[in-house]
Residue, then its C-alpha position, 0 to 999 in steps of 0.5 A: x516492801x509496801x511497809x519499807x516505803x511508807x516507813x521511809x516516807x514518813x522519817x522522811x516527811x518528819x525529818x524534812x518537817x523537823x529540818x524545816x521547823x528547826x532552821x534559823x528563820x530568814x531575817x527580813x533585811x532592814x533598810x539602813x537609814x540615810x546617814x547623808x540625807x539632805x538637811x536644812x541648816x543656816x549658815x552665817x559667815x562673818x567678815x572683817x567688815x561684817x556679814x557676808x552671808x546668811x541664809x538657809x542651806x540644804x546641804x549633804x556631804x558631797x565632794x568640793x573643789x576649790x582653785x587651791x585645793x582641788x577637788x575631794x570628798x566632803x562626805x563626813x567619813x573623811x580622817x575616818x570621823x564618820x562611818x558613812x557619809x553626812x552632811x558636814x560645814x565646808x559641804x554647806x559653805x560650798x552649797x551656800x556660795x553656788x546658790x547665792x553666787x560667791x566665791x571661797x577657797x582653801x588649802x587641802x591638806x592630805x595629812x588631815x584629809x580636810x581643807x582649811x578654808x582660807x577665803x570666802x569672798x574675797x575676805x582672807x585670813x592672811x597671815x594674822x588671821x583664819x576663818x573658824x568653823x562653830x556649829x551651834x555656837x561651839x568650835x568644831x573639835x574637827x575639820x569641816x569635812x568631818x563634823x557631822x551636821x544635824x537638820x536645824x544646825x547653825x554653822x558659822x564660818x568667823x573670821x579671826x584675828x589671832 
């Protein structure tokens, strides 16, 4: 019986042994960097009169409201462009008229899930004109609230005749 005991101990000890050393090792979790962290950008908005502003911003995508358009996120994961949250362009014009005290305004539009920044201050597009977005000197191929911006970006917001 003492016999019984120790051989069942011991297939006991080796299966636990085997069970142990066979299963699949715990991954450490790794930390997600963080997609909207905030980074510094320069940003520039030129009126039909000339500059209007310029200056560095640290932005990171972030809910804005306007009169027009109330309040929404501007987070980069807007019309799904971005998996996670990131700094984006209107997030940045938003920052730049709270630090330097001017005013901007835009129309939300559902249907895109982004504003179209109608006036920044005071200078409006109208009827024949709009305010584009670039970034590093090219046209945003999205909406402000979707295009993800990068530490070092140069946006600029143009007033244009059409």
């Amino acid at each position: 019986m003492r016999q019984t005991l120790v051989r069942r101990s011991v297939v006991t000890t080796v299966a636990l042994g085997l069970a142990l050393a066979t299963a699949p090792a715990v991954a450490e979790a790794k930390s997600k960097p963080d997609t909207n962290a905030a980074v510094k950008v320069n940003v520039t908005v030129q009126g039909p009169d000339g500059l209007l502003f310029k200056g560095k911003v640290r932005t990171k995508g972030h809910d804005v409201t306007t009169v027009t358009g109330g309040t929404h996120k501007c987070d980069g994961t807007n019309g799904g462009a971005n998996p996670s949250k990131v700094p984006t362009p209107t997030a940045a014009l938003d920052d730049a008229a709270h630090k330097k005290g001017f005013t901007w305004d835009g129309t939300w539009y559902a249907s895109f899930d982004d504003y179209s920044v109608d006036t920044i201050k005071n200078a409006s597009g109208g009827g024949s004109a709009y305010w584009s977005i670039a970034v590093n000197g090219t046209p945003t191929p999205v909406g402000g609230c979707q295009f993800k911006l990068s530490a070092g970006d140069q946006v600029s917001f143009t007033w244009t005749s059409f």
